[in-house]
C-alpha positions in Angstrom: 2.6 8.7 12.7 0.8 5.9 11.5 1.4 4.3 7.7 -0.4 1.8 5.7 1.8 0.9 2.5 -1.0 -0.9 -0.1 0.8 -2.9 -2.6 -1.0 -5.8 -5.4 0.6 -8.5 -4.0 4.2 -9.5 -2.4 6.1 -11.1 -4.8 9.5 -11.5 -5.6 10.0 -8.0 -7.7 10.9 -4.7 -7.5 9.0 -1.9 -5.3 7.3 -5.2 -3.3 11.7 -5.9 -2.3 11.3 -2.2 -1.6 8.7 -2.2 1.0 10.5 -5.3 2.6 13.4 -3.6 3.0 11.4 0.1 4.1 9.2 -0.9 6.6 11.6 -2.2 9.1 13.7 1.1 8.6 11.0 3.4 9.2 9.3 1.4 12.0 13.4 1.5 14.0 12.3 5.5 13.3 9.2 5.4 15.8 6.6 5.3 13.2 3.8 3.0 13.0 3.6 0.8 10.2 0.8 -1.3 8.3 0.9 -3.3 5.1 -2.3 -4.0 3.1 -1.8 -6.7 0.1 -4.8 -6.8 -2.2 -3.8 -10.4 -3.2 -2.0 -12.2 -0.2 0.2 -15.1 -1.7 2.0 -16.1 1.8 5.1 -15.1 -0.1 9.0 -15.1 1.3 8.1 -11.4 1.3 5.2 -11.6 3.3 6.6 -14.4 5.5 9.7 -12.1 6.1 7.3 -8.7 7.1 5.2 -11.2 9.4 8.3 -12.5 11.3 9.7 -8.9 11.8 6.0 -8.1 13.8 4.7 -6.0 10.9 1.1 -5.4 11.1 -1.1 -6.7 8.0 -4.4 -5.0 7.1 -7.3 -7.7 6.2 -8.8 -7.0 3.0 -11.7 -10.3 1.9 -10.2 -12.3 -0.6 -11.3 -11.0 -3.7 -9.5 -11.0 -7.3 -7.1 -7.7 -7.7 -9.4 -5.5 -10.2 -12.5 -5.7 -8.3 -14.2 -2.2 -7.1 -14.7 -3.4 -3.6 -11.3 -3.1 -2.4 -12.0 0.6 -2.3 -14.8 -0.1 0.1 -12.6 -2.6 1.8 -9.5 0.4 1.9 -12.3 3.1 2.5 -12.8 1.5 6.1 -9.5 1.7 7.0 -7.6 4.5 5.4 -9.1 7.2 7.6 -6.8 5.2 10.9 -3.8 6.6 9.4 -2.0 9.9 8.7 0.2 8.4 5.2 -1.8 6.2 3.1 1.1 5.3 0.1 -0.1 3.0 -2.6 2.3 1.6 -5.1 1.4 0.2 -8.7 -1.9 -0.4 -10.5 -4.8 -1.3 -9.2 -4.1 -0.5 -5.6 -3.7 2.9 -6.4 -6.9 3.2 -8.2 -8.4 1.5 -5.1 -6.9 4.0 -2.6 -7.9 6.8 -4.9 -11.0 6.0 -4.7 -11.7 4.8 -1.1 -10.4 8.8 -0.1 -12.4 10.3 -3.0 -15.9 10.5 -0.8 -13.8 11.6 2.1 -12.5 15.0 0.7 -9.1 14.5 2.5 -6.5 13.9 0.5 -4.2 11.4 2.7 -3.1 9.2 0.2 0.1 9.0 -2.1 0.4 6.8 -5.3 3.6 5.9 -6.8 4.6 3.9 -10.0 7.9 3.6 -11.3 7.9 4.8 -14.5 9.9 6.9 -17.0 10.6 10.2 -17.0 8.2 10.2 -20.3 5.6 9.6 -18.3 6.6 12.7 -15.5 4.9 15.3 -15.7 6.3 18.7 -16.8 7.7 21.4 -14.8 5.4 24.4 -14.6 
């Protein structure tokens, strides 16, 4: 099964520790993992994910809230079976670079309250 985790950036903080720590596990499970950074900083993060072999996704350089990351993501995301994005913009990038596709293969995730959860039906 093939992954792509898209994430802002990878600094020092709290789901970007998270996908550090994740990747390694689920790649020692036999699936395939890719990281995308829409703002690469060559970060102890990223330093640490390149060591361990993990595969990075090439997005141009391009500042975090412009709308051509979703034509950068849109070119990719169709390779993989789990597309997970994790905080804001990325998510509205992947959103949107699945949109034209009709397929929805992508997950978005933020770490908010329970306020913000939506209610049982």
């Amino acid at each position: 099964m093939h992954v792509l985790h898209v994430i802002n950036s990878l600094i020092l903080a709290g789901v970007e520790v998270l996908i550090r720590e994740m990747v390694p596990r689920h790649r020692g499970r036999g699936l395939d993992v890719s990281v995308a950074v829409l703002k690469e900083l060559d970060s102890p993060l990223e330093r640490d994910l390149r060591d361990m072999g993990t595969p990075f996704v090439k997005l141009p350089r391009l500042k975090i809230y412009d709308p051509r990351h979703a034509l950068a993501l849109r070119r990719v995301v169709g390779q993989y079976d789990i597309v997970q994005a994790n905080l804001f913009p990325a998510q509205l990038w992947v959103a949107a670079a699945v949109a034209p596709s009709g397929r929805l293969s992508a997950r978005c995730s933020s770490q908010s309250s329970s306020r913000c959860s939506r209610p049982e039906r």
